[in-house]
DSSP file (Angstrom, degrees, kcal/mol; ACC not computed):
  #  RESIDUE AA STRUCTURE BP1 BP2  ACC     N-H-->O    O-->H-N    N-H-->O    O-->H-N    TCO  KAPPA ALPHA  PHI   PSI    X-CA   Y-CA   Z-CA
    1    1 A X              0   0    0      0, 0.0    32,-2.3     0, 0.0     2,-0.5   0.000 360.0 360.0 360.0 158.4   99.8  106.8   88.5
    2    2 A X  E     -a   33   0A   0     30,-0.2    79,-1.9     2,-0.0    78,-0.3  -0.956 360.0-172.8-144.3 135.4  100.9  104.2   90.5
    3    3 A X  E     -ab  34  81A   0     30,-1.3    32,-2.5    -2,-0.5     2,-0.5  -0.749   9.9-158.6-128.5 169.8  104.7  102.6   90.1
    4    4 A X  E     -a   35   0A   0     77,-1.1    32,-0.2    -2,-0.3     2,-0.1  -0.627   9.8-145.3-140.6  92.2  105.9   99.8   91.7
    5    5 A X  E     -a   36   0A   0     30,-2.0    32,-3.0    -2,-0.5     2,-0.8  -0.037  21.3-168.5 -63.4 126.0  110.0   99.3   92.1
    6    6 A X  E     +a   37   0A   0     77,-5.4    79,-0.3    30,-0.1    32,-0.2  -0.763  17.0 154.2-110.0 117.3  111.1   95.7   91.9
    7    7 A X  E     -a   38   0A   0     30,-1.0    32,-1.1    -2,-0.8    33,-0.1  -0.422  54.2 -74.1-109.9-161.7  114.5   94.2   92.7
    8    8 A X  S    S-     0   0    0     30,-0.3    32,-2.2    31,-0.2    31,-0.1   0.956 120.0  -4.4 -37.5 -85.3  115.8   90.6   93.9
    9    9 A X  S    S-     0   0    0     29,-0.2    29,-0.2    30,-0.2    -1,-0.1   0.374  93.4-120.6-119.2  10.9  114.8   90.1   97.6
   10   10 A X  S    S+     0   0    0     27,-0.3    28,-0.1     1,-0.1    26,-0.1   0.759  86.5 104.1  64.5  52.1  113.1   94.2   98.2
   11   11 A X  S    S+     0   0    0     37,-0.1    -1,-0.1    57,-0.1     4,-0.0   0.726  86.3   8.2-130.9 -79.3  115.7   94.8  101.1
   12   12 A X  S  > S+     0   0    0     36,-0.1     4,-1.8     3,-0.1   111,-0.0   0.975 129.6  27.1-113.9 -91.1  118.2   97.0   99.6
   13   13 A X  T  4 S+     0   0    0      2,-0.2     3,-0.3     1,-0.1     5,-0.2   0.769 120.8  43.4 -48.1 -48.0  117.7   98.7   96.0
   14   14 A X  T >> S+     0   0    0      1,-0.2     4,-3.8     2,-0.2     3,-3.6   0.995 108.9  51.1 -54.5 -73.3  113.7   98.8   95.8
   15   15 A X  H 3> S+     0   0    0      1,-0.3     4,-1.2     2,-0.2    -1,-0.2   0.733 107.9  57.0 -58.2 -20.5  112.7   99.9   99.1
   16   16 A X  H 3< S+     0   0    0     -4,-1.8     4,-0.4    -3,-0.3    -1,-0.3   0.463 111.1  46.2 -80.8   5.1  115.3  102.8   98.4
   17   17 A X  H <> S+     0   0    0     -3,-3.6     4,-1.6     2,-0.2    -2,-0.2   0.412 105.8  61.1 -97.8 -33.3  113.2  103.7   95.1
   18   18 A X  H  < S+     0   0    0     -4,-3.8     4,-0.3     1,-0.2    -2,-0.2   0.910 105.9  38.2 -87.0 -16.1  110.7  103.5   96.8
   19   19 A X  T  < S+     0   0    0     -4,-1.2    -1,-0.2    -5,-0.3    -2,-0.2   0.610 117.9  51.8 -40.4 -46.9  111.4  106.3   99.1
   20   20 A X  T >> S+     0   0    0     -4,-0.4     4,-1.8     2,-0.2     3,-0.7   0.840 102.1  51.9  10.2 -91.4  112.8  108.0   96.9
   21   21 A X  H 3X S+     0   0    0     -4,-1.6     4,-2.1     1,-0.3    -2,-0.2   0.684 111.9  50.1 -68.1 -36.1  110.3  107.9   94.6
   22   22 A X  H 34 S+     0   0    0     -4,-0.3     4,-0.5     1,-0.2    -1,-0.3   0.348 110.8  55.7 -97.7  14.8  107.3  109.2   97.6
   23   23 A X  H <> S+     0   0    0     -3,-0.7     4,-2.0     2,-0.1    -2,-0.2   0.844 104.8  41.8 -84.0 -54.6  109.4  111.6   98.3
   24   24 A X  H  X S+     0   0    0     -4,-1.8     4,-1.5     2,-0.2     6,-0.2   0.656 111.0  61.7 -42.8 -49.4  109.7  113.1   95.1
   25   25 A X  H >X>S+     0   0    0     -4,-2.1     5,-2.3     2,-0.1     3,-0.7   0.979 109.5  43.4 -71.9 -46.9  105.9  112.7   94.7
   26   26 A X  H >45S+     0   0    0     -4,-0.5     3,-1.8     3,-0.2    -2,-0.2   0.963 108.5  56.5 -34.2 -70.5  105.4  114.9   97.5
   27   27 A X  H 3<5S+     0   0    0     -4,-2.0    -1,-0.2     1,-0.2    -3,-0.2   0.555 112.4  35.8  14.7 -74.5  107.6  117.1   96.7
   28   28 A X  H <<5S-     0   0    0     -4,-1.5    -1,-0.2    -3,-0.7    -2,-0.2   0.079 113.1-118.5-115.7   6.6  106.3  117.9   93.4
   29   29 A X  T <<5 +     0   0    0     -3,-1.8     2,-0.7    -4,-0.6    -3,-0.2   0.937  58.8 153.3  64.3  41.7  102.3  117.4   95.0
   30   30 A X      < -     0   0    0     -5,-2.3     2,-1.8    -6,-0.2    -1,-0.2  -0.768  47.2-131.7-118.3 176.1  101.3  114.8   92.9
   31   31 A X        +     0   0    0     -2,-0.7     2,-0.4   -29,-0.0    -5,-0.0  -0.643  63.4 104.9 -80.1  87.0   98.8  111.8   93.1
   32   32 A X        -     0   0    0     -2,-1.8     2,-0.3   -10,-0.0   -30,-0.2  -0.991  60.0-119.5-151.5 154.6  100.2  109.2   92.1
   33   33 A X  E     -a    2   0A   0    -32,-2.3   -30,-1.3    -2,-0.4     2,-0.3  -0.736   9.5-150.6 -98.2 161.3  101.6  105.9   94.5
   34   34 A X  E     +a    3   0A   0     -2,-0.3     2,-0.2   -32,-0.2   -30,-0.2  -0.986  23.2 146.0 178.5  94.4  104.5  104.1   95.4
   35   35 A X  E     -a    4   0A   0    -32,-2.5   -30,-2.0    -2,-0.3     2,-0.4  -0.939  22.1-152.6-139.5-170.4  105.3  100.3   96.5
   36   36 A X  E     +a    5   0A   0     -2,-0.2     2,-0.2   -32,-0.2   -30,-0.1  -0.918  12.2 177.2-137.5 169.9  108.3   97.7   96.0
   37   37 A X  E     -a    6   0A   0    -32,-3.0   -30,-1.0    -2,-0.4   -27,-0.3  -0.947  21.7-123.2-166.8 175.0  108.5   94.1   95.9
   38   38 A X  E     -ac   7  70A   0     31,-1.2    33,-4.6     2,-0.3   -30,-0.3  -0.739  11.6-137.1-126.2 165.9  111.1   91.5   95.3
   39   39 A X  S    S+     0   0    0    -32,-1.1     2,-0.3    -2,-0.3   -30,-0.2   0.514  94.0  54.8 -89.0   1.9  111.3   88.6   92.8
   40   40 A X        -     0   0    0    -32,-2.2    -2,-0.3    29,-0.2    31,-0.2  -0.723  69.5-148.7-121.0 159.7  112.5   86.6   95.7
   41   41 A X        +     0   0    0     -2,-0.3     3,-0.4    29,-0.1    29,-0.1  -0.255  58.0 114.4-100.9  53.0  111.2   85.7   99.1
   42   42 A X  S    S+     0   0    0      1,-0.2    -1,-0.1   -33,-0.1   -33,-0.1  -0.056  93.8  29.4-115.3  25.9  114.1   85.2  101.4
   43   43 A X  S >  S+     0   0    0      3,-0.0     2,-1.8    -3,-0.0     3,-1.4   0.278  74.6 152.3-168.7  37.2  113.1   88.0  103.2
   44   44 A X  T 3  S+     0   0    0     -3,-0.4    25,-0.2     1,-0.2     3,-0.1  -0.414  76.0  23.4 -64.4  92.3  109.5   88.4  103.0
   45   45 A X  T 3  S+     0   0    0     -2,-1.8    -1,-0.2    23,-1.6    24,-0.1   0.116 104.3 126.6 138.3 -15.8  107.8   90.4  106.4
   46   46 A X    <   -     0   0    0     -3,-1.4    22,-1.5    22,-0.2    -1,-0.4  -0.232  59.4-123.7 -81.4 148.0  111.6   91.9  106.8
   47   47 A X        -     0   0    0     20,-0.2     2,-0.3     1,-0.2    -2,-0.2   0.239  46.7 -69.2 -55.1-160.6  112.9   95.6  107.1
   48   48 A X        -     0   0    0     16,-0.3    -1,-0.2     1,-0.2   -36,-0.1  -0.761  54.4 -94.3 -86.3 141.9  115.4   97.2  104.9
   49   49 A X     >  -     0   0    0     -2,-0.3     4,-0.9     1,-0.2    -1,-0.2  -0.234  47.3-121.2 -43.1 149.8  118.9   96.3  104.8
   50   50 A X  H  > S+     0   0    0      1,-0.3     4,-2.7     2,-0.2    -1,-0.2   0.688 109.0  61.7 -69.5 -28.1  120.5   98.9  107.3
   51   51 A X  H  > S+     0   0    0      1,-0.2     4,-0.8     2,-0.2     5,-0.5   0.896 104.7  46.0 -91.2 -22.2  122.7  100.3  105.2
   52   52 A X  H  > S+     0   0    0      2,-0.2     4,-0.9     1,-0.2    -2,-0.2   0.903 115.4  56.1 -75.1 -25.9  119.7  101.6  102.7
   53   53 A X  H  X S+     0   0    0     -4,-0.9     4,-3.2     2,-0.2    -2,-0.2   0.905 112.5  36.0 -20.8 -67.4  118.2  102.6  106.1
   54   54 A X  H  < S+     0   0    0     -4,-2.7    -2,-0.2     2,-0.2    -1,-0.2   0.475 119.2  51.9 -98.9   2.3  121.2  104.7  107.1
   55   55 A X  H >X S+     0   0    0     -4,-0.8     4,-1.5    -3,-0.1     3,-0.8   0.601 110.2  44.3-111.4 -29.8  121.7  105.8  103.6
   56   56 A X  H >< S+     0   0    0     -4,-0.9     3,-4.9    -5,-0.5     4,-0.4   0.754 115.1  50.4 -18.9 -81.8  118.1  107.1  102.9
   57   57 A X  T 3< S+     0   0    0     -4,-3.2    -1,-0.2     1,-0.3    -3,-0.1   0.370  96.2  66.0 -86.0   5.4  118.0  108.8  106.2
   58   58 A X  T <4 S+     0   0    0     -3,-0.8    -1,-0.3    -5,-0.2    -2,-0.2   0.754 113.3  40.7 -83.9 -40.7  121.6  110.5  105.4
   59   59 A X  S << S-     0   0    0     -3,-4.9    -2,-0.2    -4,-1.5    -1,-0.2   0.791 130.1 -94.7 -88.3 -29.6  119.2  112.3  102.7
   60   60 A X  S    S+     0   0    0      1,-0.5     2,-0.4    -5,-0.4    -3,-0.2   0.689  84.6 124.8 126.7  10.3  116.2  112.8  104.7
   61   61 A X        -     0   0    0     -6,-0.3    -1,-0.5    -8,-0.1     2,-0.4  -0.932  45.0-157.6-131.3 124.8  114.1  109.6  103.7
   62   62 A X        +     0   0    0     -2,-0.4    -9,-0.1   -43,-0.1    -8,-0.0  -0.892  22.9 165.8-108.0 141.8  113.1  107.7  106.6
   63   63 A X    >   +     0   0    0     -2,-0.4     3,-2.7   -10,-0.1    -1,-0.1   0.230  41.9 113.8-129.9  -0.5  112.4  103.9  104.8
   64   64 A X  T 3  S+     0   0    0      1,-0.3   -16,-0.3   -11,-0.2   -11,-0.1   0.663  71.2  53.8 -49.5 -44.4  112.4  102.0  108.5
   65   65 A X  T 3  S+     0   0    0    -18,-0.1    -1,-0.3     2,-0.0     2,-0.2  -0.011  82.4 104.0-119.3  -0.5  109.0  101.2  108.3
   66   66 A X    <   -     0   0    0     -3,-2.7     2,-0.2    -2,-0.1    -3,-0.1  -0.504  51.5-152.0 -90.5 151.0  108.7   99.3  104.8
   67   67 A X        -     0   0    0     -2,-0.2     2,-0.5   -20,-0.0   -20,-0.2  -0.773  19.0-108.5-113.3 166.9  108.4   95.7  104.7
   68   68 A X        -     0   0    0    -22,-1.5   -23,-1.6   -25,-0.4   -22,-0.2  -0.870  34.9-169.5-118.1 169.1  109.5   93.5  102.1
   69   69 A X        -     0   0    0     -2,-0.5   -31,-1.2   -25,-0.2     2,-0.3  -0.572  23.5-112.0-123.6 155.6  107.2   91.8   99.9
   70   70 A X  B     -c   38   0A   0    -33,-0.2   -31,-0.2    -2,-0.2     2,-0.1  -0.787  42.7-109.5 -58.6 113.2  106.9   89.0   97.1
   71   71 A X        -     0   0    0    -33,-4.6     2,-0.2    -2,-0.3     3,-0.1  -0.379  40.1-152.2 -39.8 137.1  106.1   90.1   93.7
   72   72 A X        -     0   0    0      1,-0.1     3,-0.2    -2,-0.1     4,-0.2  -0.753  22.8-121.1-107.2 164.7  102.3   88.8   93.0
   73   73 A X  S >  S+     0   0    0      1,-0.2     3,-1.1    -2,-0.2     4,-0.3   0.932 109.3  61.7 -73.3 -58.3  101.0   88.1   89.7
   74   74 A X  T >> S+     0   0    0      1,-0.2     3,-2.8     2,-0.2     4,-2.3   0.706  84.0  85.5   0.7 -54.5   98.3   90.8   90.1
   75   75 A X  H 3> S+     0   0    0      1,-0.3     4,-1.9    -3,-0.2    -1,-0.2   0.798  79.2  54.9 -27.6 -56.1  100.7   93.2   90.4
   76   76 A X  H <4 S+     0   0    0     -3,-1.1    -1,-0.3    -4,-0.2    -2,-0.2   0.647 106.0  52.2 -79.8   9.3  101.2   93.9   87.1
   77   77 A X  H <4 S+     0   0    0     -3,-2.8    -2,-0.2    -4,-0.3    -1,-0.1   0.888 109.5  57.7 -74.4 -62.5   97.3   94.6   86.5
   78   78 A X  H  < S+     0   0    0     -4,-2.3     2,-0.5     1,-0.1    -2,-0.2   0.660 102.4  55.3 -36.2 -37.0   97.6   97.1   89.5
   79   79 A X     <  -     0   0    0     -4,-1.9   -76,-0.1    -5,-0.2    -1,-0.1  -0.979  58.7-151.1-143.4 144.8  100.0   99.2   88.4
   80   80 A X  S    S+     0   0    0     -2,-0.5     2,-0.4   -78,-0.3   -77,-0.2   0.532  88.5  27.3 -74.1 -28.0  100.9  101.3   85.6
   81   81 A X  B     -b    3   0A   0    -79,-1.9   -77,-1.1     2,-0.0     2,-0.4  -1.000  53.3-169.0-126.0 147.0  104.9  101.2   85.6
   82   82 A X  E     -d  106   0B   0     23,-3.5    25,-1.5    -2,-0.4     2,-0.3  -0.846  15.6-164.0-134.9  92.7  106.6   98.3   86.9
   83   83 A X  E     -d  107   0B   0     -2,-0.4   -77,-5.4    23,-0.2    25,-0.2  -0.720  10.6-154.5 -95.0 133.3  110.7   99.9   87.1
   84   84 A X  E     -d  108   0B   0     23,-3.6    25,-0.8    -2,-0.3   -77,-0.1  -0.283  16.5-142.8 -87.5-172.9  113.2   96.7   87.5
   85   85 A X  S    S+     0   0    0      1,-0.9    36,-1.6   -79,-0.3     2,-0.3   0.527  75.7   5.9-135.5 -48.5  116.6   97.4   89.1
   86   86 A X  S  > S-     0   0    0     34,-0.2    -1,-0.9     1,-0.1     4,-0.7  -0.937  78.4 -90.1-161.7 172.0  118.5   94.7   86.4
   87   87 A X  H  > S+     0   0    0     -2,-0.3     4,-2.0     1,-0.2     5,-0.2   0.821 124.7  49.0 -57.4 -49.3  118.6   92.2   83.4
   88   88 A X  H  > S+     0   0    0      1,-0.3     4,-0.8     2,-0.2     5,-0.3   0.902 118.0  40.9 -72.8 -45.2  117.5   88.9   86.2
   89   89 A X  H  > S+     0   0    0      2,-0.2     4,-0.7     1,-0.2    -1,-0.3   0.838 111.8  54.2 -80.9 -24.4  114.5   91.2   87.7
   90   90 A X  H  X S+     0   0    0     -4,-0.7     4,-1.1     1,-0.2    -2,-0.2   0.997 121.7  32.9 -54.4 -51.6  113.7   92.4   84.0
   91   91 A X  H  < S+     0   0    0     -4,-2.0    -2,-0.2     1,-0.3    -1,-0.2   0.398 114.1  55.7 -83.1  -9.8  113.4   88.3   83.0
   92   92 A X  H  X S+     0   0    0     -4,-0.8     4,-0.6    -5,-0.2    -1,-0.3   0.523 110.9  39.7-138.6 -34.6  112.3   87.3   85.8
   93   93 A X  H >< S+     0   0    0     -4,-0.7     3,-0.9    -5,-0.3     4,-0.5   0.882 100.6  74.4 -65.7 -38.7  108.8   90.0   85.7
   94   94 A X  T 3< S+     0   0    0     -4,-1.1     3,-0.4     1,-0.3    -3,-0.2   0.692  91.7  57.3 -75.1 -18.6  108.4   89.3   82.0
   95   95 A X  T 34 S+     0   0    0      1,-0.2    -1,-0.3    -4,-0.1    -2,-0.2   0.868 102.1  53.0 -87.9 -27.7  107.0   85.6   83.3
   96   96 A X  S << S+     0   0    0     -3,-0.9    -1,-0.2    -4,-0.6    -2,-0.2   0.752  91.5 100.5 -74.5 -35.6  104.3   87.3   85.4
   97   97 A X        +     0   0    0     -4,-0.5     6,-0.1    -3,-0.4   -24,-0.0  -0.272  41.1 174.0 -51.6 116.9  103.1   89.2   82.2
   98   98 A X        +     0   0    0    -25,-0.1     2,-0.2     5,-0.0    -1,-0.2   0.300  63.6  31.2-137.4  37.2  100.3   87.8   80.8
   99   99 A X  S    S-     0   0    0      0, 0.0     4,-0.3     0, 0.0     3,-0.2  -0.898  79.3-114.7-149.1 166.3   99.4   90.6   77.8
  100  100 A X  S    S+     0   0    0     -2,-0.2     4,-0.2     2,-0.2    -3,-0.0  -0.173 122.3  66.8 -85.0  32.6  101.8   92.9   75.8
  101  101 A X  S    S+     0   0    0      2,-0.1    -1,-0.2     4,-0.0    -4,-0.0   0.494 104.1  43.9   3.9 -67.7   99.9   95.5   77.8
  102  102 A X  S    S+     0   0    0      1,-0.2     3,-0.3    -3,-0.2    -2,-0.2   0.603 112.8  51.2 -90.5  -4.9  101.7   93.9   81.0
  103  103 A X  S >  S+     0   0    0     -4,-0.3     2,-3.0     1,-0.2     3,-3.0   0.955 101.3  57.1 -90.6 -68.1  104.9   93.7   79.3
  104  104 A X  T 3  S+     0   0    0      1,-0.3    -1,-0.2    -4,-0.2    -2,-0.1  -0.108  99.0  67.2 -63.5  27.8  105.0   97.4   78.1
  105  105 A X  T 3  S+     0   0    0     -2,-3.0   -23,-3.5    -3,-0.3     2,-0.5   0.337  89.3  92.8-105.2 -27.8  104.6   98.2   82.0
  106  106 A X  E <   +d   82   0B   0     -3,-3.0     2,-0.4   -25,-0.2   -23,-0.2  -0.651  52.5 162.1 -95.8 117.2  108.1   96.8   82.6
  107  107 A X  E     -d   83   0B   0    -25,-1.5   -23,-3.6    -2,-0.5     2,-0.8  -0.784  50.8-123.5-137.3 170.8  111.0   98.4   82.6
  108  108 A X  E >   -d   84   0B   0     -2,-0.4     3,-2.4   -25,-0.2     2,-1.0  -0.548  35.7-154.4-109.5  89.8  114.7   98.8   83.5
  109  109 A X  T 3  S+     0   0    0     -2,-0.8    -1,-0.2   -25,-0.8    36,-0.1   0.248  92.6  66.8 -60.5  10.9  114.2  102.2   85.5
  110  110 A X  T >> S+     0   0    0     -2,-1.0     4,-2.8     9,-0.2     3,-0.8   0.492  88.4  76.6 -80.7 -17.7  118.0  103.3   84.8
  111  111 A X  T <4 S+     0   0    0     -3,-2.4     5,-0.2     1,-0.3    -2,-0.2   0.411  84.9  60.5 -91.2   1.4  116.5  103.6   80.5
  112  112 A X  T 34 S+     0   0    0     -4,-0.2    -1,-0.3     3,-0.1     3,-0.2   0.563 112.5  36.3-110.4 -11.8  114.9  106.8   81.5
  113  113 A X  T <4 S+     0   0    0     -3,-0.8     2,-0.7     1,-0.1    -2,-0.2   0.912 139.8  19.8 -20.3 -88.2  118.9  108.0   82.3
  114  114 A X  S >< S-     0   0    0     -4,-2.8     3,-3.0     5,-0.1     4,-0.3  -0.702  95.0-146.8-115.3  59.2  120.2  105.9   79.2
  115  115 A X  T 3  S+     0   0    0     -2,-0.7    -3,-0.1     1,-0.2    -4,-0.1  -0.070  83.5  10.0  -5.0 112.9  117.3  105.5   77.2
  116  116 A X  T 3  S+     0   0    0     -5,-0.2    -1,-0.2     1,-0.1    -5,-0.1   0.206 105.2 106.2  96.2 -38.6  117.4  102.1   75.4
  117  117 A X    <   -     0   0    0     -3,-3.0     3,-0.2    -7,-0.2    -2,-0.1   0.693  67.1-144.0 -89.5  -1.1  120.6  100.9   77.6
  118  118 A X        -     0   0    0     -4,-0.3     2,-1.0     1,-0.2   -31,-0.2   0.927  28.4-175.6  81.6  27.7  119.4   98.6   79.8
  119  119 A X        -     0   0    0    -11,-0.3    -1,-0.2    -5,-0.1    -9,-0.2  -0.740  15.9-130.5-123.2 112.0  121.4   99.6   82.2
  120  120 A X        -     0   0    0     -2,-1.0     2,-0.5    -3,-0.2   -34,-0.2  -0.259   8.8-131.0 -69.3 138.8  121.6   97.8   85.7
  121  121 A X        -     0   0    0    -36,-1.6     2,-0.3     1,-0.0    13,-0.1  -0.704  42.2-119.1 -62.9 128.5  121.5   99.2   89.6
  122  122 A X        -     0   0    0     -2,-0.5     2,-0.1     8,-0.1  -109,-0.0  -0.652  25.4-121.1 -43.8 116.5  124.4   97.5   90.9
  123  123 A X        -     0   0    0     -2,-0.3     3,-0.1     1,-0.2    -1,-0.0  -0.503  25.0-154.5 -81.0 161.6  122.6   95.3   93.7
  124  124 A X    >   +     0   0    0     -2,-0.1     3,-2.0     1,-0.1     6,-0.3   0.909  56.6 112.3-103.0 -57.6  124.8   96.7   97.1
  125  125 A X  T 3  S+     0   0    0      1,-0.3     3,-0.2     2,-0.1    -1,-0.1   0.305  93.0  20.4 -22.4 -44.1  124.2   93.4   99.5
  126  126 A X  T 3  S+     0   0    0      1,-0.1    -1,-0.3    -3,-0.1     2,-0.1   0.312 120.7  65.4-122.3  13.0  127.3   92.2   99.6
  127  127 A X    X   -     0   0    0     -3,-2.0     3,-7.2     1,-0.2     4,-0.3  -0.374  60.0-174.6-118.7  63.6  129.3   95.7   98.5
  128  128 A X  G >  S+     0   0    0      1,-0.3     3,-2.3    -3,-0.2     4,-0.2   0.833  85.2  58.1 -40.9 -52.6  128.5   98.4  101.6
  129  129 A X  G >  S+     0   0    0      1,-0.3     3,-0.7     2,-0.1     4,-0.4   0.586  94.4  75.2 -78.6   5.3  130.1  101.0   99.9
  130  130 A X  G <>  +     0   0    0     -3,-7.2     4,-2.9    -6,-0.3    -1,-0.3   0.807  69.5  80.2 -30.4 -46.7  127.6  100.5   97.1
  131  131 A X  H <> S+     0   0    0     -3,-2.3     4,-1.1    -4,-0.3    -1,-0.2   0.586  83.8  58.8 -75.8   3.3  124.9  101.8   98.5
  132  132 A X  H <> S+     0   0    0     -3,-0.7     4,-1.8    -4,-0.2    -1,-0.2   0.966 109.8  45.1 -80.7 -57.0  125.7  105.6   97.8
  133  133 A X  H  >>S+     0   0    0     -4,-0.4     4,-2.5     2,-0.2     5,-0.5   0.873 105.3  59.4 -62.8 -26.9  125.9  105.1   94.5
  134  134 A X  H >X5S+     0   0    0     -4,-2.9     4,-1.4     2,-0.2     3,-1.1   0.745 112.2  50.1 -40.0 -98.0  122.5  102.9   94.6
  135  135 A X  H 3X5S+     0   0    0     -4,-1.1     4,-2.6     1,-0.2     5,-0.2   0.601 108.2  47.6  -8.8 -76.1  121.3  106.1   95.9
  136  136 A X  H 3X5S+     0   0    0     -4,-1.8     4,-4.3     1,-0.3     5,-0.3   0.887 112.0  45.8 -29.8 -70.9  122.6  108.3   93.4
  137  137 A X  H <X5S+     0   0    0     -4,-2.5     4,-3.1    -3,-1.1     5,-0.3   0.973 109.0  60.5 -55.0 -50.2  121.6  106.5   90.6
  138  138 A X  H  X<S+     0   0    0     -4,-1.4     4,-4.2    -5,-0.5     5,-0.4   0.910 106.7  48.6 -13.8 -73.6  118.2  106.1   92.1
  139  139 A X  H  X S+     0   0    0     -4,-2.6     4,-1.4    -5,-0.3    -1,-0.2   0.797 101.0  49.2 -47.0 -52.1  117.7  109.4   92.3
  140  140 A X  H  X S+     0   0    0     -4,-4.3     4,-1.5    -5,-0.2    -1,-0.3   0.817 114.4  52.5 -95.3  -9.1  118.3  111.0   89.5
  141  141 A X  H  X S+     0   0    0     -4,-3.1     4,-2.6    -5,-0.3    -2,-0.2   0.851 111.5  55.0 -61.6 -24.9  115.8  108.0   87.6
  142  142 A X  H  X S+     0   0    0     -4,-4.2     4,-2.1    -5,-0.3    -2,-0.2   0.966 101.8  50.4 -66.6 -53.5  113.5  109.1   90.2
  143  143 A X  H  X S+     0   0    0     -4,-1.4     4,-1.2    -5,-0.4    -1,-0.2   0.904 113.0  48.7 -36.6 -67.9  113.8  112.5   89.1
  144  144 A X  H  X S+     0   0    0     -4,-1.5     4,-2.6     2,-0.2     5,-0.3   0.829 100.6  58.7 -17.0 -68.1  113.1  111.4   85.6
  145  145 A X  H  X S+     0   0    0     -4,-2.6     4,-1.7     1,-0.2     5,-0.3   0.840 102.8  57.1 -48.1 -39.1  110.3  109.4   86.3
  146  146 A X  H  X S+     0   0    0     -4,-2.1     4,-1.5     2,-0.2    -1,-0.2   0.918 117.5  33.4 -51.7 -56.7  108.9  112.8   87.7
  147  147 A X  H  < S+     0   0    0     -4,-1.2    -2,-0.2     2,-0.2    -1,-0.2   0.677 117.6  53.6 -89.0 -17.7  109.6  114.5   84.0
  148  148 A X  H  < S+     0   0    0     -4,-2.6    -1,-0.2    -5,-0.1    -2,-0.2   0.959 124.0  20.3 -79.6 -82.1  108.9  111.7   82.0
  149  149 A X  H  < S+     0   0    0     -4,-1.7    -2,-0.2    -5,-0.3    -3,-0.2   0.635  92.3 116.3 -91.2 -11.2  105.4  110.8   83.3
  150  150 A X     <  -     0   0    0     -4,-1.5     2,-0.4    -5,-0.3  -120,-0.0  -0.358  62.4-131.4 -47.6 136.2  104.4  114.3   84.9
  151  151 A X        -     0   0    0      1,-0.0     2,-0.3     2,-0.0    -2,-0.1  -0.894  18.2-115.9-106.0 143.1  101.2  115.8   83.1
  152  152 A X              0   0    0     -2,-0.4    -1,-0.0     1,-0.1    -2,-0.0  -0.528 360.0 360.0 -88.2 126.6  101.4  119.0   82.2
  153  153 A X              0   0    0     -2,-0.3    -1,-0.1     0, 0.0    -2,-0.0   0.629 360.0 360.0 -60.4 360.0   98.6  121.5   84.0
């Protein structure tokens, strides 16, 4: 499987799902992939905000080394879940879609939490003491995603 975390500008919330998320595939030994991107470009070729840096690495997920990226329209051919972070990244994906195929890839990766609710990551950027609970939440949808889409041997 291959999932692809999207938020705003793929500095703070994504690149900590996506770390996460390969950790968690390790973890549990499966094949499947990992990336983020942002709906934005203001910080395309850029690290991670430091504080998702320093709170990753507080768990044990090193994320220095991701860069961030532009969603592409391609993307959603490429990959099989495409989890958004909030309502603006949901709306803002759904224009790249260009089947109900590529729409029923998209999702608000808190609804495997709260099924159904739709329920936005708080974006951090301008709230440091956000980013544990970024984290938090993160985590245990990552965790999901694991039980959810894991195939049974």
């Amino acid at each position: 499987m291959k999932i692809l975390m999207v938020c705003l500008g793929n500095i703070c919330r994504s690149p900590l799902a996506e770390g996460i998320m390969r950790r968690k595939i390790k973890e549990n030994n499966l094949d499947w992939e990992v990336d983020s991107a942002g709906t934005g470009y203001w910080h395309i070729g850029e690290s991670p905000d430091e504080r998702s840096i320093a709170v990753a690495k507080k768990y044990g997920i090193d994320i220095s080394d991701q860069k961030a990226r532009q969603l592409r329209p391609h993307d959603l051919q490429d990959f099989d879940m495409v989890f958004v972070m909030d309502s603006s990244n949901y709306r803002n994906v759904q224009t790249f879609a260009q089947s109900e195929d590529e729409k029923n890839k998209i999702e608000f990766i808190m609804n495997l939490v709260k099924p159904g609710y739709n329920q936005n990551v708080p974006d951090p950027y301008y709230d440091s003491d956000g980013f544990e609970e970024v984290y938090e939440m993160l985590n245990r949808a990552c965790e999901k995603v694991v039980e959810v889409y894991r195939k049974p041997k």
